[in-house]
Every structure is written in C-alpha cells, then in structure tokens.
C-alpha positions as a printed Julia matrix, in Angstrom:
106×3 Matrix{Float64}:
  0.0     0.0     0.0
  1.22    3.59   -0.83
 -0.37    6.74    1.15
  0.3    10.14   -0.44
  2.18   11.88    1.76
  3.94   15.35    2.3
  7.37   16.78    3.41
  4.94   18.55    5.79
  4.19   15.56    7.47
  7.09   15.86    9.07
  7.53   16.06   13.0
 11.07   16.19   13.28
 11.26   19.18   10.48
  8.33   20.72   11.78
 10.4    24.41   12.58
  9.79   26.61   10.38
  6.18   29.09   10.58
  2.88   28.07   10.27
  2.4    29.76    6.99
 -1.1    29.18    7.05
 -0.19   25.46    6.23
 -1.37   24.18    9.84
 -4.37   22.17    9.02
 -2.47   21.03    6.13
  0.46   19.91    8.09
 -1.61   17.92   10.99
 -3.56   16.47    8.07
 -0.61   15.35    6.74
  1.0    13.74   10.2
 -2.72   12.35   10.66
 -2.39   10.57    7.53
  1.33    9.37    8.31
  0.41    8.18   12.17
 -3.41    6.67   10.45
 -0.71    4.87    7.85
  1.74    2.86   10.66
 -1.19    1.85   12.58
 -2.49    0.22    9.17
  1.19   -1.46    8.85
  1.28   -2.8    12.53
 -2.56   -4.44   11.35
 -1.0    -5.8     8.19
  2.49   -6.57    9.26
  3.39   -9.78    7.79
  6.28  -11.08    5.31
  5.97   -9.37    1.94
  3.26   -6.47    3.12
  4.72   -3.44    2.48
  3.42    0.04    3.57
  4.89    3.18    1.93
  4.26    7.02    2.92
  5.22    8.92   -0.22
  6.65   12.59   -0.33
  5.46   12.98   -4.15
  7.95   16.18   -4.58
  6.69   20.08   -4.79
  4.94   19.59   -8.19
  3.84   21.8   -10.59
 -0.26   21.79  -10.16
 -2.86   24.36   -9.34
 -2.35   23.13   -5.59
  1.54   23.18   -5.61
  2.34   26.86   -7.31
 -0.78   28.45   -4.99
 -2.19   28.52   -8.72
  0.15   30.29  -10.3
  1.59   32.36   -7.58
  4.99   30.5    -6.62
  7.03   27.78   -8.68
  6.89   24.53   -8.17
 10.29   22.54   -8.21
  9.32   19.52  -10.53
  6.55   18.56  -13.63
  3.89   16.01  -12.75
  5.44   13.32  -14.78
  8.82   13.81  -12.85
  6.51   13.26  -10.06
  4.34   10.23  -10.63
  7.2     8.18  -12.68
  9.95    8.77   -9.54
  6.83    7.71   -6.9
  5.63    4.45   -9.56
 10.05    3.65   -9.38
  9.72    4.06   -5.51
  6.37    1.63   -5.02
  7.98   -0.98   -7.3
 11.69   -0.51   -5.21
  9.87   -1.3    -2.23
  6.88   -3.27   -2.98
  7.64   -6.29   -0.63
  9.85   -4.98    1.75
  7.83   -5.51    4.45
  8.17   -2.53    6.07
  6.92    1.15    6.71
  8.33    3.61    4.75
  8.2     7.27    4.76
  9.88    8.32    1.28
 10.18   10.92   -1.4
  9.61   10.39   -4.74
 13.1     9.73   -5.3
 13.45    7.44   -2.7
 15.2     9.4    -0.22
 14.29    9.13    3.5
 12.17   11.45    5.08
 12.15   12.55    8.94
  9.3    11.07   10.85
C-alpha cells in the first residue's frame, strides 16, 4: 500500500512558521500516524506500507495557482513515486519516502 504523503508531514522538520499550512500539516502527520497503525494491522512477510513525499509539483495546488514555482513537472513526479512503489513493494516494512526514494524525517 502507498499513502500520499507530504514533506509537511514531518515532525522532526516541523520548525519553520505556520504559513497558514497548519491544518495542512496535521492532516498530513494524521495521515502518516493513520498509515503505521495500518502497517502494525497488516504486518506480515511481503506487506509493504509506503508514505510517499510525491515532490513540490507543478499543479494548481503546488504553485498556490500560479503564484509560486513549483520545483518539478507532474510526470517527474508520478514516474519517480511508480520507481519508488515498485523498489519497495515487498519490503515488508513502513516507509516514509520521497519520490526519489530518499528518506524522510518522521
């Protein structure tokens, strides 16, 4: 299973103003915290859970529609998360990732 995930979801690198991005952020953490209680139910050999980071991407969401830049395209997006699922799929284990693959901070 792969959740969608955030960089906000973050804890650890929770530091810097709220932004406005609160609700967002404990959504976010929510969705993590809702995600390893899902993995402890499932936890067997070969059941995988993943909590996916999908980058700051370039949609109506991501550049505050139109305001700011994002940092990557959609397709940079989804084919880097699709690389990450298949990398992992049957780890059995929790991860919290970016699209890329690279750890995030719980």
């Amino acid at each position: 299973m792969a959740f969608m995930s955030s960089h906000r979801a973050s804890i650890e690198k929770n530091v810097e103003p709220g932004l406005g991005l609160e609700l967002y952020r404990a959504s976010k953490a929510v969705l993590t915290m809702l995600a390893r209680g899902i993995y402890a139910d499932i936890r067997e050999p070969g059941h995988s859970l993943l909590s996916i980071h999908p980058g700051w991407v370039a949609t109506a969401m991501g550049t505050l529609d139109g305001t700011v830049e994002a940092e990557i395209d959609v397709n940079t997006s989804v084919n880097g998360m699709a690389e990450v699922i298949e990398r992992y799929r049957g780890s059995g284990r929790h991860h919290y990732l970016d699209y890329l693959g690279n750890r995030r901070p719980w």
